[in-house]
GUDO-468355 format. One record per atom (N, C-alpha, C): chain; residue in one letter; atom name; x, y, z. Coordinates in pm, whole numbers. Example, Ala and Ser with C-alpha at 12.3 -4.5 7.8 and 13.67 -1.06 7.14 Angstrom:
BEGIN
{c:A&r:a&a:N&east:1319&north:-569&up:780}
{c:A&r:a&a:CA&east:1230&north:-450&up:780}
{c:A&r:a&a:C&east:1320&north:-330&up:780}
{c:A&r:s&a:N&east:1285&north:-225&up:708}
{c:A&r:s&a:CA&east:1367&north:-106&up:714}
{c:A&r:s&a:C&east:1290&north:3&up:787}
//
This chain:
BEGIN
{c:A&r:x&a:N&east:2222&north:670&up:1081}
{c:A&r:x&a:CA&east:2120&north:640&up:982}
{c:A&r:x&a:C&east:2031&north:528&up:1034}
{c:A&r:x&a:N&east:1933&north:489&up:980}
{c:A&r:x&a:CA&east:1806&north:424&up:1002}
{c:A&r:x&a:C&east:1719&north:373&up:901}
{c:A&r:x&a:N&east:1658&north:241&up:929}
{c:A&r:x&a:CA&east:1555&north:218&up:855}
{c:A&r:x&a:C&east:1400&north:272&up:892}
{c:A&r:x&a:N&east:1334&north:296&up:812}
{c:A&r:x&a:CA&east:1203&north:376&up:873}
{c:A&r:x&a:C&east:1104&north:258&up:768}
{c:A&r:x&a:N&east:980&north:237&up:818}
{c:A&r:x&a:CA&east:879&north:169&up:808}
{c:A&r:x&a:C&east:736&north:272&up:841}
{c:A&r:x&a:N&east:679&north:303&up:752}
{c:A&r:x&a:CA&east:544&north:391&up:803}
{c:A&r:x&a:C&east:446&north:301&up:731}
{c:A&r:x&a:N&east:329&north:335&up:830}
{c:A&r:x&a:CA&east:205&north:211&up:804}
{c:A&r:x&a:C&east:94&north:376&up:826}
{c:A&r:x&a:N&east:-8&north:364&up:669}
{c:A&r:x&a:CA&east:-85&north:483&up:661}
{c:A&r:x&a:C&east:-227&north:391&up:758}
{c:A&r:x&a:N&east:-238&north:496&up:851}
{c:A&r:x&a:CA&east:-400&north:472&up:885}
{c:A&r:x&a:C&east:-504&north:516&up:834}
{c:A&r:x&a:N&east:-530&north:656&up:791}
{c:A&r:x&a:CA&east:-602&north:715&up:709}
{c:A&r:x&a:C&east:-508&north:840&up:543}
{c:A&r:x&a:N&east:-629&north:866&up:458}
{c:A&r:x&a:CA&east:-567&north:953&up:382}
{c:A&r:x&a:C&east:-441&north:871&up:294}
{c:A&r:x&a:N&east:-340&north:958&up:236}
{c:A&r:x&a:CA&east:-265&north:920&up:167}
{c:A&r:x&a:C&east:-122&north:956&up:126}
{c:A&r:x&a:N&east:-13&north:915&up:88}
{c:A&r:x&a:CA&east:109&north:951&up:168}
{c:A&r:x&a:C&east:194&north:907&up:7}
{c:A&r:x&a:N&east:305&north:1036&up:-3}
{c:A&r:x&a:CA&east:337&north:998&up:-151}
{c:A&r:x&a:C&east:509&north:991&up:-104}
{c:A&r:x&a:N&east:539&north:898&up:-132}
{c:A&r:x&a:CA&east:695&north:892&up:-142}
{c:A&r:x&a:C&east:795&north:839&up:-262}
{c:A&r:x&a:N&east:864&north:948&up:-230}
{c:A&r:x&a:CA&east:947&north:986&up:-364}
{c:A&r:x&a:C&east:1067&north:945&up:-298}
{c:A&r:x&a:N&east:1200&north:857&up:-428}
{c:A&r:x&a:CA&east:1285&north:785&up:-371}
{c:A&r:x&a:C&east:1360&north:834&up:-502}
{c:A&r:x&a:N&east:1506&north:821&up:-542}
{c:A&r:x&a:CA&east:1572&north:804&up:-681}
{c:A&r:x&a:C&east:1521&north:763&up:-760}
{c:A&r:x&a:N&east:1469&north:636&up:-734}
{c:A&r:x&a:CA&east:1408&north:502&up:-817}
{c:A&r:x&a:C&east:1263&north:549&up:-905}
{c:A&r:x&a:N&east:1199&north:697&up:-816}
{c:A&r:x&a:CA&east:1065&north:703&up:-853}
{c:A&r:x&a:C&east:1008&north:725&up:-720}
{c:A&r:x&a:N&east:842&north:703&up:-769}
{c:A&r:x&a:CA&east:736&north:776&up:-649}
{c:A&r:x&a:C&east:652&north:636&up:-644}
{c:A&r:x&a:N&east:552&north:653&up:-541}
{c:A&r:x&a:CA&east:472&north:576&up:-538}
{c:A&r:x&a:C&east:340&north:648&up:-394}
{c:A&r:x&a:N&east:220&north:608&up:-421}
{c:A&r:x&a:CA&east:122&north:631&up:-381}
{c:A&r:x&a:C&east:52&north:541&up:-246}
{c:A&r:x&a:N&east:114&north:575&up:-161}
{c:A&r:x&a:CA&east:17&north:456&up:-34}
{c:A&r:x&a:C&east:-74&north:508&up:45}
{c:A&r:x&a:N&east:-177&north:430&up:52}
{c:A&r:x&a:CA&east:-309&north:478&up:113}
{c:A&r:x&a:C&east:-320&north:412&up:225}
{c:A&r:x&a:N&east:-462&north:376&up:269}
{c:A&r:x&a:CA&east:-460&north:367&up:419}
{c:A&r:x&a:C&east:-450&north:176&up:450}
{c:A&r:x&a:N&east:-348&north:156&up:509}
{c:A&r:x&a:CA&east:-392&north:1&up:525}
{c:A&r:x&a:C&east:-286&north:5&up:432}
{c:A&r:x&a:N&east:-204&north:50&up:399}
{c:A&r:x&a:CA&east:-56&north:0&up:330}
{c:A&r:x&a:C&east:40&north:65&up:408}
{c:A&r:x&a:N&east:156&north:-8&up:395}
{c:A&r:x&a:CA&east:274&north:61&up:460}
{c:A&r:x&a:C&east:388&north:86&up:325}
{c:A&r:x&a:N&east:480&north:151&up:350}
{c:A&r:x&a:CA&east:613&north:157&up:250}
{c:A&r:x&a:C&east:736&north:152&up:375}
{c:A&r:x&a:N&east:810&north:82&up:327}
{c:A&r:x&a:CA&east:1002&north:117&up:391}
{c:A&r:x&a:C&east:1079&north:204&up:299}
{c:A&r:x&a:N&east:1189&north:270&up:376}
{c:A&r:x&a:CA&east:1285&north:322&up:302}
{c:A&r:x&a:C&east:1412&north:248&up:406}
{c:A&r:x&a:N&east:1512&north:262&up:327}
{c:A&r:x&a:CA&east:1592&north:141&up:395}
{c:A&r:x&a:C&east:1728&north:264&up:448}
{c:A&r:x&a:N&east:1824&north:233&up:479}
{c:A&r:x&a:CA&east:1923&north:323&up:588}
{c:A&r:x&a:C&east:1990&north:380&up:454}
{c:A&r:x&a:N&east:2040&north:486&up:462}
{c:A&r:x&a:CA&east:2093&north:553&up:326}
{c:A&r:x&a:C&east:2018&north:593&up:211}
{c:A&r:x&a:N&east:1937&north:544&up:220}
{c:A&r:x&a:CA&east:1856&north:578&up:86}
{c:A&r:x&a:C&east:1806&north:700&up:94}
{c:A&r:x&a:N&east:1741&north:774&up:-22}
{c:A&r:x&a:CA&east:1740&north:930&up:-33}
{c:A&r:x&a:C&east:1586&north:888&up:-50}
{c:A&r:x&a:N&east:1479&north:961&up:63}
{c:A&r:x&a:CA&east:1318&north:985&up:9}
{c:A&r:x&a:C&east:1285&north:1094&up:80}
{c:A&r:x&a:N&east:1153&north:1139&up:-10}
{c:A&r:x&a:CA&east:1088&north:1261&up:41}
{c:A&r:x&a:C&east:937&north:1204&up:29}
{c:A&r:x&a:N&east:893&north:1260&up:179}
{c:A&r:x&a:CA&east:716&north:1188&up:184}
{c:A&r:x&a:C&east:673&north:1326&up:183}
{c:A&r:x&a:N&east:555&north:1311&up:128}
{c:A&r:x&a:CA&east:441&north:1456&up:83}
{c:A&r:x&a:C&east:317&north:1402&up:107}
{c:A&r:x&a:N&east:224&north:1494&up:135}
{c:A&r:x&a:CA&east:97&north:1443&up:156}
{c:A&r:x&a:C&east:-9&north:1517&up:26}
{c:A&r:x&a:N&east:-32&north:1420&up:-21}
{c:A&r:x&a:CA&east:-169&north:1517&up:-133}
{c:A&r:x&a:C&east:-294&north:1576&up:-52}
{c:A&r:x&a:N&east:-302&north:1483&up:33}
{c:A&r:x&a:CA&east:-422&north:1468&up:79}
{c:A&r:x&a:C&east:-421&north:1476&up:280}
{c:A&r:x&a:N&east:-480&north:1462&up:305}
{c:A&r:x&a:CA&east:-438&north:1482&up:495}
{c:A&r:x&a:C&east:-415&north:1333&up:493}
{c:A&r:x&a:N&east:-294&north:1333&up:631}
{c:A&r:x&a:CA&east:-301&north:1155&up:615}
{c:A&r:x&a:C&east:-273&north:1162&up:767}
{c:A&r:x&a:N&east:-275&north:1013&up:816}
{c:A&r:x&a:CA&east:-262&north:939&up:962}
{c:A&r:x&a:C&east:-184&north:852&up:929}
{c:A&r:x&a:N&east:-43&north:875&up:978}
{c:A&r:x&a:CA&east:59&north:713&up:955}
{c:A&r:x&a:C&east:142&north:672&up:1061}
{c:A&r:x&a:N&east:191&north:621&up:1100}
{c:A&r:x&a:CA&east:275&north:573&up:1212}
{c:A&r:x&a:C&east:431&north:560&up:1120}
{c:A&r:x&a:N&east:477&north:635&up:1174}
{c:A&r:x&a:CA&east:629&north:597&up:1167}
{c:A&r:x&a:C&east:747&north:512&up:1245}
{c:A&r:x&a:N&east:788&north:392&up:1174}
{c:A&r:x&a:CA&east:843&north:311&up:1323}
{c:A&r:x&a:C&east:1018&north:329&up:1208}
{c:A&r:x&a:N&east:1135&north:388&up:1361}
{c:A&r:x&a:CA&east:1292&north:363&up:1282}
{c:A&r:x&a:C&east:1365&north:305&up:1316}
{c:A&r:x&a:N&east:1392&north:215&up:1279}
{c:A&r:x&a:CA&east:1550&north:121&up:1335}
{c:A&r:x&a:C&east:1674&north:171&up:1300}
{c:A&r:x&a:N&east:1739&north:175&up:1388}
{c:A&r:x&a:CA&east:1764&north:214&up:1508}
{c:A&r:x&a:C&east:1666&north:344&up:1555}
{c:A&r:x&a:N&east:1653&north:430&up:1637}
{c:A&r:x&a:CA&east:1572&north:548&up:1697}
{c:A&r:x&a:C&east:1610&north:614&up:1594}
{c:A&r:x&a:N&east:1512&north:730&up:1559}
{c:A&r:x&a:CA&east:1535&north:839&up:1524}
{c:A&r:x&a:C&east:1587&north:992&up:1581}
{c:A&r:x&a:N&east:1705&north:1051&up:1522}
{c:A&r:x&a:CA&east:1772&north:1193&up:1547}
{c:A&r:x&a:C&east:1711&north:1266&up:1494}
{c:A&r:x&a:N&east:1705&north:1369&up:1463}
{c:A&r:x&a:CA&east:1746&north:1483&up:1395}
{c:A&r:x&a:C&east:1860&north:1479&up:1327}
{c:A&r:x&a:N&east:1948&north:1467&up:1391}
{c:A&r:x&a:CA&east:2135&north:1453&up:1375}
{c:A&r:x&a:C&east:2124&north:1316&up:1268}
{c:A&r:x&a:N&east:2062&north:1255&up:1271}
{c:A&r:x&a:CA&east:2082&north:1137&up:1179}
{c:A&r:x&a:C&east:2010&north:1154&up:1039}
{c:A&r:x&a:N&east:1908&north:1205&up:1052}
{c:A&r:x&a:CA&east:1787&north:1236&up:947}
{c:A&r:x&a:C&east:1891&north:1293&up:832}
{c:A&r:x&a:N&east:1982&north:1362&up:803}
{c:A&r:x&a:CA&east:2098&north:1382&up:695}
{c:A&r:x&a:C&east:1961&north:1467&up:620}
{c:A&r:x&a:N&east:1863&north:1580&up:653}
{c:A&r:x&a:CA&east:1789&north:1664&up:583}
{c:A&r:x&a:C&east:1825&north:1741&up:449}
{c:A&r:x&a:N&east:1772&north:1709&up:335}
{c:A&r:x&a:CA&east:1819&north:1821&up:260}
{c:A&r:x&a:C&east:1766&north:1930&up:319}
{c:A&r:x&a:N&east:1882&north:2065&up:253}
{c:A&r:x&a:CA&east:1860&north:2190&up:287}
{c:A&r:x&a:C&east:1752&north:2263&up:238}
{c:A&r:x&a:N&east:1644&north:2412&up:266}
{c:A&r:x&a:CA&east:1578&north:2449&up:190}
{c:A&r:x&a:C&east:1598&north:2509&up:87}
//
């Protein structure tokens, strides 16, 4: 598992957590922290950088199924 940090450059980026959703646009970032359950969606086209502590898997990402 991993912490992930994404910083939007353009457009807009919706992430949904247990807790609720929230809306970040360009020039904001959001974290999700190691364990925690989120799903990012895009309304709109977006540009974001994703940075994960430790690296990111596949094997780690724990994906829900379709």
């Amino acid at each position: 598992m991993f912490d992930e940090c994404s910083l939007l450059l353009a457009g807009s980026l919706r992430v949904t957590t247990r807790a609720g959703g929230v809306d970040v646009g360009a020039a904001q970032a959001v974290s999700a922290h190691k364990g925690e359950w989120v799903r990012y969606s895009t309304p709109e086209e977006a540009e974001y950088i994703a940075v994960c502590v430790r690296a990111f898997t596949p094997e780690a990402a724990h994906r829900d199924s379709d």
